[in-house]
C-alpha positions as CSV (number, residue, x, y, z in Angstrom):
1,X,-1.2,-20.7,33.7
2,X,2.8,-21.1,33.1
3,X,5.1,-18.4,33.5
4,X,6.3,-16.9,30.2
5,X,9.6,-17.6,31.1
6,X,9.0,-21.1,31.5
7,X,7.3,-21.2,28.0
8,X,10.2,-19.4,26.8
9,X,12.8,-22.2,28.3
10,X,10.2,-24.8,27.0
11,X,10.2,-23.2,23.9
12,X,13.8,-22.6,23.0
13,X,15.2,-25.8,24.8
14,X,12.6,-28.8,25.8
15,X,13.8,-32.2,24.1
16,X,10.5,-33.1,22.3
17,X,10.1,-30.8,19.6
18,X,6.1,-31.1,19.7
19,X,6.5,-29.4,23.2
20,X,8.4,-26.7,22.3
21,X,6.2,-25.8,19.2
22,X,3.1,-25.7,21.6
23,X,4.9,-23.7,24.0
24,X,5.7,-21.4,21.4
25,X,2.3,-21.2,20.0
26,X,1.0,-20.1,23.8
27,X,3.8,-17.5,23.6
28,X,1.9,-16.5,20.3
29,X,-1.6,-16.8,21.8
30,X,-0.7,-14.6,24.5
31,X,1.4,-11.8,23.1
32,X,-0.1,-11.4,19.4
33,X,-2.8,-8.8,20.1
34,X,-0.2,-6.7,22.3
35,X,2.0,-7.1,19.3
36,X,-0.5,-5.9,16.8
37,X,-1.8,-2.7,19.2
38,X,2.4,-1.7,19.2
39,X,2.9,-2.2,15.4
40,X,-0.5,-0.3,14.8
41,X,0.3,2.9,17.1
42,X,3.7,3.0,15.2
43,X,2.4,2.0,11.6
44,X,-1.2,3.4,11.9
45,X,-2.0,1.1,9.2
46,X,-4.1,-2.4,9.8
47,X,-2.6,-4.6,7.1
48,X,1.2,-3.4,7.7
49,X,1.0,-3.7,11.6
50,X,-0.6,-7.1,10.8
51,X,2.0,-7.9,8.1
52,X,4.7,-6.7,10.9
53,X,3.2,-8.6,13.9
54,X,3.3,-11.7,11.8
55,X,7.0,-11.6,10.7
56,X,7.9,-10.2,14.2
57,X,6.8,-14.1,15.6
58,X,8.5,-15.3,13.1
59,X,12.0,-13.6,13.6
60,X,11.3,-14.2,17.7
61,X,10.8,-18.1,17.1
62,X,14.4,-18.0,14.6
63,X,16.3,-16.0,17.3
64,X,15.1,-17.1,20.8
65,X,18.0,-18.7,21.5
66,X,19.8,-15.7,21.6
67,X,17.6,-14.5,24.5
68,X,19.5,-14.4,28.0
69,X,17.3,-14.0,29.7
70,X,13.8,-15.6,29.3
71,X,11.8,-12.9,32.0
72,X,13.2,-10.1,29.7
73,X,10.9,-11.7,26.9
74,X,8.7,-9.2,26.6
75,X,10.8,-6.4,26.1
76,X,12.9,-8.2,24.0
77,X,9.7,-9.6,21.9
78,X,8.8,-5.5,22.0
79,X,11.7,-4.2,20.4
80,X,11.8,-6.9,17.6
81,X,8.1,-5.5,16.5
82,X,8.9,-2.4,16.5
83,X,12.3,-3.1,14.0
84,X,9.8,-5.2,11.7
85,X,7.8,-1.7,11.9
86,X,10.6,0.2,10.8
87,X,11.8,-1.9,7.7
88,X,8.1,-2.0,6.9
89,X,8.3,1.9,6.8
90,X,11.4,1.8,4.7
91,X,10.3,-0.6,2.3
92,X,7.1,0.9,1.6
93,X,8.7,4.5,1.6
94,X,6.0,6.0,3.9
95,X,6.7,9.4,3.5
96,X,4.8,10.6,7.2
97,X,7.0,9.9,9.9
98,X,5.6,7.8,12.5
99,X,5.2,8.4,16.1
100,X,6.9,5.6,18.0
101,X,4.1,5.2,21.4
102,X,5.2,1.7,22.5
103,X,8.0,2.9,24.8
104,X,7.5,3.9,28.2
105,X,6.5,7.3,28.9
106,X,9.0,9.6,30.8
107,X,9.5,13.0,32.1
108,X,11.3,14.1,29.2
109,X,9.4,13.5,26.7
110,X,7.3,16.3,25.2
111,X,3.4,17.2,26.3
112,X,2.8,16.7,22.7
113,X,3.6,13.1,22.4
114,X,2.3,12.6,25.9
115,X,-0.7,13.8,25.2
116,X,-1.1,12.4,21.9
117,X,0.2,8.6,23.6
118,X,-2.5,8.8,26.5
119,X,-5.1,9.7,24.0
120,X,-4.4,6.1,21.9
121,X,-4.4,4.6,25.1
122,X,-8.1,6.2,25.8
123,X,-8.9,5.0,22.0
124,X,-7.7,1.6,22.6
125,X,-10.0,1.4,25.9
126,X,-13.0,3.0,24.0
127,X,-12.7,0.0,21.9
128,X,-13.0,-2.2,24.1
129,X,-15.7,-0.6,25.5
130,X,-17.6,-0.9,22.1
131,X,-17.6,-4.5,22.1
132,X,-20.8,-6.5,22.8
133,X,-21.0,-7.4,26.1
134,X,-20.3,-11.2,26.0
135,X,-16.7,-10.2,24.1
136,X,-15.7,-7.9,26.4
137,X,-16.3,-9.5,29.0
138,X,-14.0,-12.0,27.2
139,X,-11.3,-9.6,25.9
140,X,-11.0,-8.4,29.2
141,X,-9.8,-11.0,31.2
142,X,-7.6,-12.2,28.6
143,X,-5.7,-9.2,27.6
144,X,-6.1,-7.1,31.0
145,X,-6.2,-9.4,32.9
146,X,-4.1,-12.1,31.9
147,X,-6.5,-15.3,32.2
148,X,-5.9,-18.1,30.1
149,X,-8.6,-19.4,27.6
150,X,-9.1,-22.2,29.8
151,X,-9.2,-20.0,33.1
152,X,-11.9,-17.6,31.7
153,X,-14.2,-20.8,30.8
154,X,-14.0,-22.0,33.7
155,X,-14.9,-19.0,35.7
156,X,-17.7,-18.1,33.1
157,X,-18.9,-21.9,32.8
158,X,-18.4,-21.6,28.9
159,X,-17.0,-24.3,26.8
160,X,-13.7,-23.5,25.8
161,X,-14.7,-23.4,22.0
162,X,-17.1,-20.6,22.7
163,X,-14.5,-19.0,24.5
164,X,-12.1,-18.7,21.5
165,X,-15.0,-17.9,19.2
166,X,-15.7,-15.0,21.7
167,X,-12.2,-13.9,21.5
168,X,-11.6,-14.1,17.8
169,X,-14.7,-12.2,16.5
170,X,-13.4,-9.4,19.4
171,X,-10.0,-9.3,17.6
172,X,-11.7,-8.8,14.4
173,X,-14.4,-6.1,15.9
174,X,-11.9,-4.7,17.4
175,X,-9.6,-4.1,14.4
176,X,-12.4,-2.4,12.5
177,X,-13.5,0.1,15.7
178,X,-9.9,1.2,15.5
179,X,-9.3,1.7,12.1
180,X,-12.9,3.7,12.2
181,X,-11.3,5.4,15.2
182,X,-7.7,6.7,13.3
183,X,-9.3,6.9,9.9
184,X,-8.7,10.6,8.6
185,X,-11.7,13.0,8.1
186,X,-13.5,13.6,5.0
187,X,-13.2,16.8,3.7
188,X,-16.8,18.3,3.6
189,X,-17.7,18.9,0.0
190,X,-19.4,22.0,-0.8
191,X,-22.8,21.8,-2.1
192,X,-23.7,24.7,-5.1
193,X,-26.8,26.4,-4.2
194,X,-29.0,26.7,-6.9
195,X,-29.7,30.1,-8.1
196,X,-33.1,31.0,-9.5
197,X,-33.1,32.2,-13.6
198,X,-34.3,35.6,-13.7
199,X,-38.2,35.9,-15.1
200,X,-38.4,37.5,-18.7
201,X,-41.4,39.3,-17.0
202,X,-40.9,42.2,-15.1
203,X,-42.5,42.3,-11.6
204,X,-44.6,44.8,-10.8
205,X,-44.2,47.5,-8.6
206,X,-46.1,47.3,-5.0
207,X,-48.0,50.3,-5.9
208,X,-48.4,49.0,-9.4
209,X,-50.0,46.0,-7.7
210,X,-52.3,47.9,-5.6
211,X,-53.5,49.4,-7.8
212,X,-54.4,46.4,-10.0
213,X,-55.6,45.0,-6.7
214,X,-58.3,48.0,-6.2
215,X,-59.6,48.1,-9.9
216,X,-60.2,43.9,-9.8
217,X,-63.1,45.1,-7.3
């Protein structure tokens, strides 16, 4: 599996513009999920932190060049999500503020947003966890653990197509756990109890009824 900072080079600066499309597209293969799990823990919307992980690829690919440093891709690739986020948030006037989780936690920052940042983390996990077992098996050792498509069908003796059908109906499982997962909760409705019309006939008194009772026999 190359180096991402050789598919950055390749991507940015290769001679045969087939190569560095492909090399791009690996870029994109690798890093799209991680992009879409930062836009959605700022966004905490589906479509928009799709809509943002999409135009974030697109501004990375126009501006590479202006990357120093190919190993600082992913940081660099980080921070150009999160500003698609943020014009995303302007443009649609979202009137919450959003809690920005994709940086690194530190000592200063409050329990709060600690708290609140490890529990998405947990969420994200759960997910995972939620998957069949053949697609998390999958998702796994492509997104933890950094295997290539090709690497994991080798190891699991899969053909390679089965491998990215595997992977593609997790992306799309896991989408829908996690928008199940940071969907609000319905506000119970109350249900009216029916109340019982009073009877135009009067009941009778228990001795009243007794009485009845003992003259019957």
């Amino acid at each position: 599996m190359q180096a991402v900072a050789t598919l950055v080079q390749d991507a940015r600066s290769h001679k045969d513009r087939q190569y560095r499309h492909e090399a791009f597209s690996e870029l994109v293969s690798r890093f799209q999920d991680a992009a879409y799990v930062w836009a959605y823990h700022v966004l905490g919307d589906v479509h928009l932190a799709q809509d943002a992980t999409q135009e974030a690829f697109v501004t990375a690919y126009q501006n590479l060049h202006q990357l120093r440093e190919p190993d600082a891709f992913i940081g660099w690739f980080k921070q150009i999500v999160i500003s698609q986020c943020h014009r995303l948030i302007r443009s649609h006037k979202i009137s919450t503020k959003p809690i920005d989780l994709t940086t690194d936690l530190s000592t200063d920052d409050e329990p709060a947003v600690l708290i609140e940042s490890i529990e998405l983390q947990d969420k994200v996990m759960a997910a995972i966890r939620a998957l069949p077992e053949h697609e998390q098996e999958v998702t796994e050792m492509f997104y933890l653990r950094g295997y290539s498509q090709n690497e994991i069908a080798k190891t699991l003796q899969l053909p390679l197509t089965t491998v990215k059908k595997r992977l593609q109906y997790a992306r799309e499982h896991l989408r829908l756990i996690m928008e199940a997962m940071f969907a609000p909760t319905p506000t119970p409705v109350p249900v009216p109890v029916p109340v019982r019309a009073k009877s135009q006939y009067p009941v009778p008194h228990a001795q009243s009824r007794r009485r009845y009772y003992d003259e019957s026999f």
